[in-house]
N, C-alpha and C positions, 0 to 999 in steps of 0.2 A: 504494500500500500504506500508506503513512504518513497519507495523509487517510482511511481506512477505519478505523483505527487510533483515530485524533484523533476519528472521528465515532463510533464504538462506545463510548467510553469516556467522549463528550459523554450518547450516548443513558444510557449507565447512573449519571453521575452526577445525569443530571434524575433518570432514575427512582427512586433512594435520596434522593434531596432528598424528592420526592412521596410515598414511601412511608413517609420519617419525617417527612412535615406530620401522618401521621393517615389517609392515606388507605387503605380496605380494601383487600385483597389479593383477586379472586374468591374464592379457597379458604376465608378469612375471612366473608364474605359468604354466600357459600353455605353453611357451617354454621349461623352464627348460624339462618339462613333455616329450614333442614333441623331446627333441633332446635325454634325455636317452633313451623315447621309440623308436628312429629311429636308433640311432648308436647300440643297442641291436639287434635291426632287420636285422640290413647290416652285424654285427658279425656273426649271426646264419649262415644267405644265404648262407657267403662266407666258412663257416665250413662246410655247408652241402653235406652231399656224401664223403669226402675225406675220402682215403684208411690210416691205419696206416703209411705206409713208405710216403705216401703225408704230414702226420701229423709230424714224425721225420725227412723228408729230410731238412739238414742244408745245408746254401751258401757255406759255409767253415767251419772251426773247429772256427773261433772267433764268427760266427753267430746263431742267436735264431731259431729254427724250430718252424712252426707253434705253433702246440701242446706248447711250450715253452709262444710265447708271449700270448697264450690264459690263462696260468698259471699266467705269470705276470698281465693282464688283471684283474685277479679274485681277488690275490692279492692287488692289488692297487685297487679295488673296497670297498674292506674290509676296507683298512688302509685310503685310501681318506674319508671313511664315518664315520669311528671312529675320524678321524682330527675333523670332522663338529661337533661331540658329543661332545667333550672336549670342543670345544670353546662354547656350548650353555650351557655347567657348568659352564662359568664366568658371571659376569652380563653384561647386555646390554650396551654399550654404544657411542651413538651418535654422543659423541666428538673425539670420533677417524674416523667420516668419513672420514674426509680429507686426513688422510693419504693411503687411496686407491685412489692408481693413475692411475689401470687400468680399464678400459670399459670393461663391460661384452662382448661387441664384440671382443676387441682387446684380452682378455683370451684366448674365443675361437681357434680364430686367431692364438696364438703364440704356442697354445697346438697342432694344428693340422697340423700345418707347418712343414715336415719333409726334409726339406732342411736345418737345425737346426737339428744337433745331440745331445741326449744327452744320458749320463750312467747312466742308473737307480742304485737309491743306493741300498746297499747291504740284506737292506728287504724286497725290491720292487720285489728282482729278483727269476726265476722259480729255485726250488730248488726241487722241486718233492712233494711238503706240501700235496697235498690232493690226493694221491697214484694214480689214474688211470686218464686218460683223461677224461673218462664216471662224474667222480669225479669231476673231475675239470669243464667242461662243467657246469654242474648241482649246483655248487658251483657260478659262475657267474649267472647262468640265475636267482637262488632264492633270492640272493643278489641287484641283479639288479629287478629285482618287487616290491621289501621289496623298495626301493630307490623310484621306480615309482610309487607305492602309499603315499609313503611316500610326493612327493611332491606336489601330491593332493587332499591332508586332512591335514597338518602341519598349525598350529599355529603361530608353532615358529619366534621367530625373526629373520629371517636369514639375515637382512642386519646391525644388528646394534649387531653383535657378526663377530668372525675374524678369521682367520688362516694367519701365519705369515710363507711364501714361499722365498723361494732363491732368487727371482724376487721380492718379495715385501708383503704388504698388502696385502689379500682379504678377502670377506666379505664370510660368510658363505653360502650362495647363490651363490655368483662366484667358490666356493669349489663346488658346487655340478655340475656346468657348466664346471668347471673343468675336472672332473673326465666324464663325459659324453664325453668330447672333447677327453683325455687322448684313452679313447677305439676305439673313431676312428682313431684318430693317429696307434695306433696297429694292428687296422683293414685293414688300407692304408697299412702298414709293410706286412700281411699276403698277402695283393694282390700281393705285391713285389716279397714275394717268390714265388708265384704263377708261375708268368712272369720270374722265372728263367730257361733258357735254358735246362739244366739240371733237373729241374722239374719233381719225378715222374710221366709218364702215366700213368691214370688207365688199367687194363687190359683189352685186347679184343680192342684197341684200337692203 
């Protein structure tokens, strides 16, 4: 009884050693996974079929057309996931949990709240970088795979390395929850335009 004792309470202190190195929990894993592969899924649906002038119709001259935040989308796929790279080139460290003060819900939460405006900065935005729509589509969707296997085979530490955001701390795991969130945000926007009065009809319609 006293060696089953000794050896349950070996097995649970590896396992809370391992689990504050950084390492994902499944349930962790599998969301992450779950919500790149779902907000990937609701971008394609609400792309699919739309005619070119459904792609370029702008609200106004200050506002992004489709086609546009899809570009942005692809963009900040890119540079959100190169953020995550940089930070697992520092070494690990633990003693900077505390200063993440936000909940992986509350991320979500703030990223996909679009009653909160914001300017995406000046690298984020569509500038025409990967020449055709077809391009840019195809740009998103292999980026985003490369991300969704990526975070179910990864190793890596991603709670005990960082990215340092306008709002604050977060861990390199709330980065990838991030950027997951960030595309439905954009996605929510396309619906937007969608529901514009003005709104190309398709033809025959």
């Amino acid at each position: 009884m006293k060696f089953k004792i000794i050896l349950l309470a070996t097995i649970a202190f590896v396992t809370m050693s391992f689990n504050s190195a950084g390492s994902l929990t499944d349930a962790e894993r599998k969301h992450a996974g779950n919500l790149l592969q779902e907000t990937q899924e609701n971008l394609l649906k609400k792309l699919n079929g739309l005619t070119p002038e459904q792609l370029s119709f702008k609200a106004d001259a200050t506002s992004w057309s489709i086609s546009e935040c899809l570009e942005h989308i692809a963009i900040s796929e890119n540079n959100f996931i190169g953020l995550l790279q940089t930070a697992l080139k520092e070494p690990a460290d633990p003693s900077k949990r505390n200063e993440v003060k936000m909940s992986d819900e509350a991320i979500v939460s703030m990223m996909t709240d679009r009653s909160i405006k914001r300017k995406a900065p000046e690298t984020f935005r569509p500038s025409g970088k990967f020449g055709t729509y077809e391009a840019t589509l195809q740009e998103f969707k292999t980026k985003r795979e490369n991300n969704i296997n990526y975070i179910k085979t990864t190793s890596d530490d991603l709670r005990n390395h960082y990215n340092d955001f306008p709002f604050g701390k977060i861990d390199a795991y709330q980065t990838l929850l991030f950027m997951a969130a960030h595309s439905k945000r954009h996605t929510d926007q396309i619906e937007e335009i969608m529901k514009n009065v003005n709104f190309p009809k398709k033809k025959g319609r």
